[in-house]
N, C-alpha and C positions, 0 to 999 in steps of 0.2 A: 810265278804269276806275272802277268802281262799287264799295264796299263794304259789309259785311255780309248778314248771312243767318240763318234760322233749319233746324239740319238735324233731321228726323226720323228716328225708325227705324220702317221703317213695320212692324218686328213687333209689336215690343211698344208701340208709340203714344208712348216717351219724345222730347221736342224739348229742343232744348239751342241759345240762340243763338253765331252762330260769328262776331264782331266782326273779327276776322280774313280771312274770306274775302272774297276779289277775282273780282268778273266785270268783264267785257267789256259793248261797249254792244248788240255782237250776242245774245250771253246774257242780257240783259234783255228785248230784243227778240222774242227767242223764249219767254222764259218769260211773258210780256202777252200771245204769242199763244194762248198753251195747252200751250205745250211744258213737262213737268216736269223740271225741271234736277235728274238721279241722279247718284248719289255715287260712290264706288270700288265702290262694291257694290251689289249690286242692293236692301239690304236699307236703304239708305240715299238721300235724296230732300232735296232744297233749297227753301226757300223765301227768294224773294232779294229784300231790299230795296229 
């Protein structure tokens, strides 16, 4: 398991990093490829360490 992340709100452009969150090493994987890892909500987007 991999931690940390920076989340966006892609409305209003505020980022806030999330020290807490956990990925996988497949969620890494796909986010290197181009895949954007979204959040509970559509209004929400990860950017993962």
């Amino acid at each position: 398991m991999y931690k940390g992340a920076w989340a966006e709100n892609i409305k209003s452009g505020a980022r806030a990093r999330v020290a807490g969150h956990y990925y996988t090493a497949e969620a890494r994987r796909l986010g290197e490829a181009g895949v954007v890892p979204m959040g509970p909500t559509d209004w929400v987007k990860y950017q993962l360490e």
